[in-house]
N, C-alpha and C positions, 0 to 999 in steps of 0.2 A: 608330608603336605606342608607346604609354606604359608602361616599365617599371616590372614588376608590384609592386616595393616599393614604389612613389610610390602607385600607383594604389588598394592595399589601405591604405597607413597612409594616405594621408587620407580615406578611406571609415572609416575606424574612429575617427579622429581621437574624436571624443562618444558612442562606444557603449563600453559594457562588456560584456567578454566572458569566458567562462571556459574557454577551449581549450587544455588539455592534455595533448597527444598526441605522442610523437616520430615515430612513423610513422602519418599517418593515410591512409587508404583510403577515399575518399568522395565524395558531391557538393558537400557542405556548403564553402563559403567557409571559415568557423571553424568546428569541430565543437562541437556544443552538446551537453551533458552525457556518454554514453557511446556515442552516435552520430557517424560518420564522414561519414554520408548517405547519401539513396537511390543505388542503383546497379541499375536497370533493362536487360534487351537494347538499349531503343534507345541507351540512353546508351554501354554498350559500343559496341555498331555504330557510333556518330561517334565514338569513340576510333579502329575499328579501321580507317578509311577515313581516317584522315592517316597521315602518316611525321611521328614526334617527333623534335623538333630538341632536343639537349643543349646547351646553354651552360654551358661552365665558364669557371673564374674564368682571367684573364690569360696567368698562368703555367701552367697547366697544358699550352697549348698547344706546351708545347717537350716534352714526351712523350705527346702526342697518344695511341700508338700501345696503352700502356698502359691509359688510359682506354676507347682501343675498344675492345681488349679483355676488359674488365674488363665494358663493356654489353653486348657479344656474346655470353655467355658466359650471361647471363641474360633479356636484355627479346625476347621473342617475341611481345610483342601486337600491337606494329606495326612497320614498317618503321623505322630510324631513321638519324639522322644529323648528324655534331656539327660546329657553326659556332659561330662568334665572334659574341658582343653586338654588335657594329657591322653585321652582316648580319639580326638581326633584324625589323628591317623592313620586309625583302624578301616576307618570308612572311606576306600581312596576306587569302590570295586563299580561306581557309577550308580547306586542302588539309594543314596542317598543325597538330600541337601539340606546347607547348613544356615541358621542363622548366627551368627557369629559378630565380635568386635570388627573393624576395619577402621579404614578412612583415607583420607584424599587430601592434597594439597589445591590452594588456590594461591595464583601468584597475580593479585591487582596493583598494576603500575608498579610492580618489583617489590611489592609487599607482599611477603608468602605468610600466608596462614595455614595451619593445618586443623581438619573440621576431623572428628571422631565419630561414627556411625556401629550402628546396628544391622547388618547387611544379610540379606537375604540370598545366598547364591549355592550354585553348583558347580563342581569342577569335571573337569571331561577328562574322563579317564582314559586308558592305554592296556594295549592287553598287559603290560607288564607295572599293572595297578599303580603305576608313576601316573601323574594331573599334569594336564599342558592346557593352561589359560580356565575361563571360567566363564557358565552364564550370572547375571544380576535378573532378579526378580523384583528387590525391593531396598531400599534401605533407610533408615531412620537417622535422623543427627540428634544426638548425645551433647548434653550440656554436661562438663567434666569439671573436677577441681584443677584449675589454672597452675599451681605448684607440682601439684602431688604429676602430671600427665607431662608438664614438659621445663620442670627443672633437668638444669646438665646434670645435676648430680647426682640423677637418679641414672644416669650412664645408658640412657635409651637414646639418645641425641645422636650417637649411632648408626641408627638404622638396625640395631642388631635383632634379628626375630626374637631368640628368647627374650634377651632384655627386654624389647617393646612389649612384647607377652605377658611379661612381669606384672609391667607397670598396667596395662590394660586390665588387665584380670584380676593384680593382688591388690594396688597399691595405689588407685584412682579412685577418685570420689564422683561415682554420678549422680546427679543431681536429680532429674529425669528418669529414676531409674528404679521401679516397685513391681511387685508383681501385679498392680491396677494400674499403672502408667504402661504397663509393659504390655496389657490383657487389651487396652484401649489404643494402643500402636498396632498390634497385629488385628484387631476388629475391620481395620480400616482395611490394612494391605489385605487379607482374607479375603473380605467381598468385593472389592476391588479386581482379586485377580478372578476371583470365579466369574466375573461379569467382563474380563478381559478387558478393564476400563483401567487406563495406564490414570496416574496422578503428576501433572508438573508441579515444576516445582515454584512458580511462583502463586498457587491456585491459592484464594482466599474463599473462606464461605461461610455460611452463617445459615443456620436453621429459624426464622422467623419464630414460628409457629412454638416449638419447645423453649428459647432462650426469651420467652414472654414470662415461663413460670417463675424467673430468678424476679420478677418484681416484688414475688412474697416466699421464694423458698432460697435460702442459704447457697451460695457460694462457696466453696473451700479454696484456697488459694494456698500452695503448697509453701513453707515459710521461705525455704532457699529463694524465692520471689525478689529477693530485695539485697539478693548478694553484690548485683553491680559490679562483678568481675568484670578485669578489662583484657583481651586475651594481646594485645597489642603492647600495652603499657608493660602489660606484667603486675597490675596491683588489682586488691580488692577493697572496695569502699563497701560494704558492710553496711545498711539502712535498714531500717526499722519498717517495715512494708504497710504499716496501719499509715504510716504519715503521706504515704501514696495515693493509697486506696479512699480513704475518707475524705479528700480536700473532692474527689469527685463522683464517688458512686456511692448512690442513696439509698442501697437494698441492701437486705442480711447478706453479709459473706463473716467469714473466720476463715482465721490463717492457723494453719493446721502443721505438723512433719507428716513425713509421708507414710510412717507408719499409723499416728492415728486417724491419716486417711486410711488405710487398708482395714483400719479397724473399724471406722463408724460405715465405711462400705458393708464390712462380713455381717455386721448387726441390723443395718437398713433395711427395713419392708419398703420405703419409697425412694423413687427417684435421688440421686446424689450428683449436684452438679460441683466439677470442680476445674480450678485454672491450674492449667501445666504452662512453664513459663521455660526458653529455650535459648541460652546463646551459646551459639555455634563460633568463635572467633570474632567473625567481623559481622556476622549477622543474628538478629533478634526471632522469634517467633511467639506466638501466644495464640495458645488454642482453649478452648475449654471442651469439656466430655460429660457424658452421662455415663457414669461408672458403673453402673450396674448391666447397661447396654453394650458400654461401652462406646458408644455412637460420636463421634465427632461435632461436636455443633456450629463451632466456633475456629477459627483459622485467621491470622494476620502473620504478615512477614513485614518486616523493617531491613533495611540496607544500611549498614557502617554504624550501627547502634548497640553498645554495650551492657547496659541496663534496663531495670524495665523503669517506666516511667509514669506519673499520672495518666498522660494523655495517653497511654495503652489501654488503661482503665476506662476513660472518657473514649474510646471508641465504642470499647463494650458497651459501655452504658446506651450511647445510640442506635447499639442492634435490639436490644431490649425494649420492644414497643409494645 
């Protein structure tokens, strides 16, 4: 089986595409304009006759136990169950789908960017358990460490599967990437698919009613917040995220790592609101969740923006009435 970042970036390699989504819902390989893609019964129906296999990256597997929990707790569409990259090719017999690393090129005005995702898909098998082509269900963009995903010298520049496989799985820093940031991505695509309601990619949204309580309950704001990577440049400018947040939002937040997010989650008897903050190459995203729900409440996309910014903060603030 050919893994699925080799297989999409060189199918993209000469096509320009405008796919800006961090949580898309859909059938669409790349979503085109404010479409996710069709999402018909029968398409459900072969979603809900496999058991999805999760692959996370290397390390995660020395606390396995957390990540299951973290899918249990939300993915009810199908059966699932979580293996290592080196077992994927076991599962080629049509019985399964995977969520797995991937990603896509985008080529604006002859500037190629390459966006890194979490991809929801199935491959169509053959009676002679060889894959020809694949459906998309869903995919997610991954905010990555800038060095460690596309230095030459990490000799994935290539296109080579393994080596990209390497880098994707050993030897990259996701940012975006916990077993509650992970629990709060699949909550969405989940109900989502079971209600057969595709998500574009430019949709922004805001829950009124719960994003009222952050006037007196804490904020978490994950600390990579203030990395200011530039996937363009090639640098990182490195901020201090308090000097953001304070010149305009007047409510309790703390900036938190993602593991003593994961931790004041497992101990919470109440509600835990917290910001997940996203740059995809050339584009921005900022959402916030209820981690215990998991629920999405909060949604903004930004266009050719590398950092996060005060006025990202000062939008939230104005949802908060």
């Amino acid at each position: 089986m050919m893994f699925k970042f080799v297989l999409t970036f060189v199918l993209l390699l000469s096509v320009v595409f405008n796919a800006d989504c961090q949580i898309q819902v859909g059938s669409n390989v790349i979503a085109a304009m404010n479409r996710g893609g069709k999402i018909d019964e029968d398409y459900i129906q072969q979603l809900k006759q496999t058991t999805t296999l999760f692959v996370l990256q290397d390390n995660d597997y020395e606390s396995v136990e957390s990540w299951d929990r973290a899918i249990k707790s939300v993915w009810n569409i199908t059966p699932y169950r979580i293996i290592k990259r080196s077992d994927m090719s076991r599962y080629n017999d049509g019985k399964y789908s995977f969520f797995s690393f991937g990603g896509f090129l985008v080529n604006r005005k002859g500037t190629i960017s390459v966006h890194i995702t979490y991809d929801l898909w199935m491959p169509h098998a053959t009676k002679n358990n060889k894959t020809k082509g694949s459906d998309y269900y869903s995919r997610v963009l991954m905010y990555v460490d800038n060095e460690s995903a596309f230095d030459p010298n990490n000799k994935a520049d290539d296109v080579n599967s393994s080596e990209m496989d390497n880098v994707l799985y050993g030897n990259t820093n996701i940012y975006n990437w916990s077993p509650v940031i992970l629990k709060c991505y699949l909550k969405t695509i989940n109900d989502r698919l079971l209600l057969k309601s595709d998500r574009g990619p430019f949709l922004e949204e805001e829950d009124e009613t719960v994003l009222k309580e952050l006037k007196n309950d804490t904020l978490y704001i994950s600390q990579y917040t203030g990395l200011g990577e530039n996937f363009i440049r090639g640098n990182t400018n490195i901020k201090e995220i308090n000097e953001e947040v304070k010149k305009v939002y007047p409510y309790p937040y703390k900036v938190v790592s993602n593991q003593q997010l994961d931790d004041i989650i497992s101990t919470s008897s109440k509600p835990v609101y917290f910001l997940v903050y996203t740059n995809s190459a050339t584009d921005k995203y900022v959402n916030v969740f209820e981690a215990r729900t998991g629920k999405l409440l909060y949604a903004r996309y930004s266009m050719l923006s590398y950092k996060f910014r005060e006025k990202d903060m000062a939008e939230l603030r104005k949802s908060i009435k």
